[in-house]
Z-matrix of the N, CA and C atoms (Angstrom, degrees):
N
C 1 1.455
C 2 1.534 1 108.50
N 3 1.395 2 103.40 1 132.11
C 4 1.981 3 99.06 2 -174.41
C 5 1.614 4 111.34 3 -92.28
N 6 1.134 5 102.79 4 123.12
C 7 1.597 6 114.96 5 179.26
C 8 1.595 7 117.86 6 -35.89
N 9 0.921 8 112.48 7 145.01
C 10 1.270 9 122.77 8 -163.14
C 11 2.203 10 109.81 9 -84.89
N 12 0.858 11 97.23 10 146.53
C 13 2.040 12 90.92 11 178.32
C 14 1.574 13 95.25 12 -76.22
N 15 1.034 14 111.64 13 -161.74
C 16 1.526 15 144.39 14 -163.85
C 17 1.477 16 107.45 15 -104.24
N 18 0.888 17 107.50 16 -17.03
C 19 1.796 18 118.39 17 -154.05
C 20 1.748 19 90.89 18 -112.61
N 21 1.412 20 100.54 19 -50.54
C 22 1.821 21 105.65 20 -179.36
C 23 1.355 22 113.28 21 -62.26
N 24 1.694 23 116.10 22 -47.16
C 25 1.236 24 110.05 23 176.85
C 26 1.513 25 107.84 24 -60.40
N 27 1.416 26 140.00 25 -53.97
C 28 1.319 27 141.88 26 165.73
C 29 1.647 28 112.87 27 -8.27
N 30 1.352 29 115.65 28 -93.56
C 31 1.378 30 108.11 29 143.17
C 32 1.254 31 158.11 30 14.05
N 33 1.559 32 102.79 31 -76.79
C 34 1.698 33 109.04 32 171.51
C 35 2.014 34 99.79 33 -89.23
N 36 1.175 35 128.19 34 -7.00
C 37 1.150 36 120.06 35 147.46
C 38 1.514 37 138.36 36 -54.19
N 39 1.782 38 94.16 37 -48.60
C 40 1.493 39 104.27 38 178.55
C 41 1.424 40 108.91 39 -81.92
N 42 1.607 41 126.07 40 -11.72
C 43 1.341 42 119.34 41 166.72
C 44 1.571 43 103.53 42 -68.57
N 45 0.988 44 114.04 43 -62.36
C 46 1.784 45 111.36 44 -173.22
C 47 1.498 46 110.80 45 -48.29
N 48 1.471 47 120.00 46 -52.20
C 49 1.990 48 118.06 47 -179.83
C 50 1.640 49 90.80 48 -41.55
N 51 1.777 50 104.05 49 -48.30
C 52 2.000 51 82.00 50 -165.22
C 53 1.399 52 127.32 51 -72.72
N 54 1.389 53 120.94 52 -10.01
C 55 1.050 54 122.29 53 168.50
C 56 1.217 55 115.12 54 -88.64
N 57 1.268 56 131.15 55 -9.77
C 58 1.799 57 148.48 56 177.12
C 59 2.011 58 87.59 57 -85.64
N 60 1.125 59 131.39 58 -32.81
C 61 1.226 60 127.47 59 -174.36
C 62 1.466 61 107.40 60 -87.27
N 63 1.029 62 114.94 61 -15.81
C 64 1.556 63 131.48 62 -154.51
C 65 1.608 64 101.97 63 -93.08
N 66 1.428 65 121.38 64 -33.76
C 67 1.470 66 143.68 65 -173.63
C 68 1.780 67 113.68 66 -87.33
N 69 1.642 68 103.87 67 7.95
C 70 1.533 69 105.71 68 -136.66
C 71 1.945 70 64.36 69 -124.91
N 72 1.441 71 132.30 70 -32.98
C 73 1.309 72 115.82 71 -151.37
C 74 2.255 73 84.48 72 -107.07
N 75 1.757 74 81.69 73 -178.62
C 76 1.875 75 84.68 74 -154.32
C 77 1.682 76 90.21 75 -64.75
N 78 1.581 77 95.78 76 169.20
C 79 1.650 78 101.84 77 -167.82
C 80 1.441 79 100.62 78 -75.04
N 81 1.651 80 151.83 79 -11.89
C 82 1.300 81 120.49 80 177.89
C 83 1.352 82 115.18 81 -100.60
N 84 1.289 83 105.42 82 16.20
C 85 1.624 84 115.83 83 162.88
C 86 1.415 85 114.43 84 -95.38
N 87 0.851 86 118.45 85 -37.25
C 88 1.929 87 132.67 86 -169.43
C 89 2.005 88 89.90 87 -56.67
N 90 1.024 89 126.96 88 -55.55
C 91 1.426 90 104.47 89 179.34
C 92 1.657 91 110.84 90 -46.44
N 93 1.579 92 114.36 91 -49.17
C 94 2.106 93 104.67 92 -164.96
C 95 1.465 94 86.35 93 -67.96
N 96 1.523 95 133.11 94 -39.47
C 97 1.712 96 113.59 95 -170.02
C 98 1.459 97 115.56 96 -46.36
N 99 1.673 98 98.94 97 -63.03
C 100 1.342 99 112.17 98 170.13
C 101 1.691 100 130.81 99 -39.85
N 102 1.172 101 112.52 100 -57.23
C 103 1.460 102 91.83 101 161.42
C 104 1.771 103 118.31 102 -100.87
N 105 1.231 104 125.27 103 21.33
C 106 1.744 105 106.26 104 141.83
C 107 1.987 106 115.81 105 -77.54
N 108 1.061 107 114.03 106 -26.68
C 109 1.597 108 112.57 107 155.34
C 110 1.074 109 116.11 108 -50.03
N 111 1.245 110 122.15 109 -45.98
C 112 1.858 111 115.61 110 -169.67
C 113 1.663 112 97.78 111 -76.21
N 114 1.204 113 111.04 112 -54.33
C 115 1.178 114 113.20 113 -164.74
C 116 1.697 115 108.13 114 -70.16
N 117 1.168 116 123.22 115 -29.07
C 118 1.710 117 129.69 116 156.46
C 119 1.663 118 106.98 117 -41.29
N 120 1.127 119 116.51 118 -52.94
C 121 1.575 120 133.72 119 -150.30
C 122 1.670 121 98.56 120 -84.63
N 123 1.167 122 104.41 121 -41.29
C 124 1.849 123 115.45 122 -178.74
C 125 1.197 124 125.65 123 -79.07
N 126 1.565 125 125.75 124 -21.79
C 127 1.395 126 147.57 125 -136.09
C 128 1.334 127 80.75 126 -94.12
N 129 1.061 128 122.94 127 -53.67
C 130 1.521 129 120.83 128 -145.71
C 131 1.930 130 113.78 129 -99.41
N 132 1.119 131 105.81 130 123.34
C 133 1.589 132 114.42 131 -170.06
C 134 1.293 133 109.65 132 -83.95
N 135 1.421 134 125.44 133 77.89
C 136 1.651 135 106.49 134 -173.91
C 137 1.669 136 115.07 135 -111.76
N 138 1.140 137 131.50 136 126.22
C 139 1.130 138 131.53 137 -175.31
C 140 1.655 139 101.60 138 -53.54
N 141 1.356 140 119.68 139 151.72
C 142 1.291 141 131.84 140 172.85
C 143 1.160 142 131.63 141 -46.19
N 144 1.472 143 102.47 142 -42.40
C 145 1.621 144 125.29 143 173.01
C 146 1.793 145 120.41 144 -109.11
N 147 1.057 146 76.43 145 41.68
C 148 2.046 147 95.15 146 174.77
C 149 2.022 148 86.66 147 -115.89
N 150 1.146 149 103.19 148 102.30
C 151 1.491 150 102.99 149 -171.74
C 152 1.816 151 106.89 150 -107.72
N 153 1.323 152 100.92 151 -10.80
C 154 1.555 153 121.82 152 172.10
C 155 1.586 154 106.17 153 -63.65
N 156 1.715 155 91.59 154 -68.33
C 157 1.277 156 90.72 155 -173.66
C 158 1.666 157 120.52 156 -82.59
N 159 0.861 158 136.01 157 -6.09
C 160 1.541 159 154.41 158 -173.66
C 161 2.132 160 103.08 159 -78.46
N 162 1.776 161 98.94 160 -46.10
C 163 1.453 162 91.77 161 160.14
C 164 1.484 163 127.15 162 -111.98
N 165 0.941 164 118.48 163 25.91
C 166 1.529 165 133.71 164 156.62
C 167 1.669 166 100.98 165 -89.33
N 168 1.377 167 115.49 166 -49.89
C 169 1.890 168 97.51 167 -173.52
C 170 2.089 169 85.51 168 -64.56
N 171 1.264 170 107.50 169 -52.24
C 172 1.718 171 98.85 170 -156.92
C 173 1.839 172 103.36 171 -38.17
N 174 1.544 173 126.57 172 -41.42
C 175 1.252 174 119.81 173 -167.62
C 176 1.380 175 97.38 174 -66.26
N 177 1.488 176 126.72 175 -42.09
C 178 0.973 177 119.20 176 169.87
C 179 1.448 178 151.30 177 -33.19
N 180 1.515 179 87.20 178 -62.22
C 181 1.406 180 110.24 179 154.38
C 182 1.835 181 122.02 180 -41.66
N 183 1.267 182 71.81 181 -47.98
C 184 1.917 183 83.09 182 -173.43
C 185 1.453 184 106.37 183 -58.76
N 186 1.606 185 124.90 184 -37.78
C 187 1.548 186 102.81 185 -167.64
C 188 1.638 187 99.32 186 -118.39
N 189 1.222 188 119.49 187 35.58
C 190 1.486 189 134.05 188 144.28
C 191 1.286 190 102.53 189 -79.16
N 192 1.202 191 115.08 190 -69.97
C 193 1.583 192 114.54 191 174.50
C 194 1.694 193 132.20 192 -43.67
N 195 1.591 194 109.07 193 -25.41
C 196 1.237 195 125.90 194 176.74
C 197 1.330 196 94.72 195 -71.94
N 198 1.437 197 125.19 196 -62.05
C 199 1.564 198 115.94 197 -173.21
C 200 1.403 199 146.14 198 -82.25
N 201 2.098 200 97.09 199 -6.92
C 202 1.689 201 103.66 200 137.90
C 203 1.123 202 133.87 201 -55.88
N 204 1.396 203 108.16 202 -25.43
C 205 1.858 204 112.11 203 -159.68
C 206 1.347 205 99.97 204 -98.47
N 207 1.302 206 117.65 205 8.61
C 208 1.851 207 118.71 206 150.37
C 209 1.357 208 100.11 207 -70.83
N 210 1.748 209 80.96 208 139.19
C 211 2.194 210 111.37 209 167.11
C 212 1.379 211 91.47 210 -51.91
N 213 1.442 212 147.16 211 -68.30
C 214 1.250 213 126.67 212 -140.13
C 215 1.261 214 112.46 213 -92.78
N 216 1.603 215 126.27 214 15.54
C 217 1.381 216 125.15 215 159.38
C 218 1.267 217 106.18 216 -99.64
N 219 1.667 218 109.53 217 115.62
C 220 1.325 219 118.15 218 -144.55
C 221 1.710 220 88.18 219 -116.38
N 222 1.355 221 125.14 220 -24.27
C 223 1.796 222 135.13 221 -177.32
C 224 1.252 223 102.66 222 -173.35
N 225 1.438 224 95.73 223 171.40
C 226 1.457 225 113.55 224 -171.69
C 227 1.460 226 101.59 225 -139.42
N 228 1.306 227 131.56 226 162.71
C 229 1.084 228 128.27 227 -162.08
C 230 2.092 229 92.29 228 -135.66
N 231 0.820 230 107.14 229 100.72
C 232 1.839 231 113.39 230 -172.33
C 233 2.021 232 94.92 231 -93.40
Protein backbone atom coordinates (compact mmCIF):
# COMPACT_ATOMS: atom_id res chain seq x y z
CA UNK A 1 0.00 0.00 0.00
CA UNK A 2 1.69 3.49 -1.03
CA UNK A 3 2.03 5.93 1.76
CA UNK A 4 -0.05 8.56 1.86
CA UNK A 5 1.34 12.68 1.33
CA UNK A 6 0.80 15.18 3.98
CA UNK A 7 -1.88 16.92 2.23
CA UNK A 8 -3.96 13.39 1.82
CA UNK A 9 -3.67 12.59 5.32
CA UNK A 10 -4.95 16.35 5.98
CA UNK A 11 -8.04 15.45 4.29
CA UNK A 12 -9.06 12.05 5.33
CA UNK A 13 -8.53 13.64 8.85
CA UNK A 14 -10.80 16.52 8.24
CA UNK A 15 -13.31 13.98 6.75
CA UNK A 16 -13.37 11.96 10.02
CA UNK A 17 -13.45 15.46 12.67
CA UNK A 18 -16.71 16.00 10.39
CA UNK A 19 -18.23 13.03 10.97
CA UNK A 20 -16.82 13.06 14.77
CA UNK A 21 -18.74 16.62 14.62
CA UNK A 22 -21.61 15.14 12.98
CA UNK A 23 -22.29 12.59 16.13
CA UNK A 24 -21.99 15.68 18.45
CA UNK A 25 -25.51 17.32 16.92
CA UNK A 26 -29.23 15.75 18.05
CA UNK A 27 -29.75 12.25 16.45
CA UNK A 28 -32.56 13.26 13.78
CA UNK A 29 -30.30 15.67 12.34
CA UNK A 30 -27.04 13.58 12.20
CA UNK A 31 -28.50 11.76 9.01
CA UNK A 32 -28.81 15.61 6.71
CA UNK A 33 -25.12 16.33 8.47
CA UNK A 34 -23.99 13.08 7.42
CA UNK A 35 -24.75 13.15 3.99
CA UNK A 36 -24.07 17.06 3.30
CA UNK A 37 -20.32 15.82 4.23
CA UNK A 38 -20.37 13.20 1.66
CA UNK A 39 -21.87 15.21 -0.72
CA UNK A 40 -19.36 18.37 0.33
CA UNK A 41 -16.40 15.87 -0.07
CA UNK A 42 -17.69 14.42 -3.63
CA UNK A 43 -18.97 17.59 -5.27
CA UNK A 44 -15.84 18.78 -6.12
CA UNK A 45 -13.60 17.38 -9.14
CA UNK A 46 -10.08 18.27 -8.33
CA UNK A 47 -7.21 16.86 -10.11
CA UNK A 48 -4.56 15.40 -7.71
CA UNK A 49 -1.97 17.78 -8.55
CA UNK A 50 -4.04 21.04 -8.30
CA UNK A 51 -2.28 21.57 -4.83
CA UNK A 52 -3.62 25.31 -4.81
CA UNK A 53 -6.83 24.32 -5.01
CA UNK A 54 -6.85 21.02 -2.93
CA UNK A 55 -5.51 23.43 0.12
CA UNK A 56 -7.66 26.27 -0.32
CA UNK A 57 -10.93 23.79 -0.24
CA UNK A 58 -8.89 22.00 2.98
CA UNK A 59 -8.87 25.70 4.83
CA UNK A 60 -12.10 25.70 3.78
CA UNK A 61 -13.17 22.76 4.88
CA UNK A 62 -11.60 23.49 8.11
CA UNK A 63 -13.78 26.53 9.08
CA UNK A 64 -17.05 24.94 7.75
CA UNK A 65 -16.32 22.50 10.21
CA UNK A 66 -15.49 25.17 12.89
CA UNK A 67 -19.02 26.53 12.44
CA UNK A 68 -20.96 23.16 12.53
CA UNK A 69 -19.32 22.22 15.69
CA UNK A 70 -21.23 25.23 17.31
CA UNK A 71 -24.08 24.27 20.08
CA UNK A 72 -26.45 26.43 18.18
CA UNK A 73 -26.14 24.64 14.85
CA UNK A 74 -28.68 22.35 15.73
CA UNK A 75 -29.34 20.89 11.54
CA UNK A 76 -28.74 21.56 8.31
CA UNK A 77 -31.00 21.30 5.63
CA UNK A 78 -28.79 19.67 2.36
Amino acid sequence: MARRSGLQQQIINLYRECFRAAKEKPVDARPRFQAFIRQEFRKHDIRKNDFATIEYMLRKGERQLKTYRKPTMKDIHV
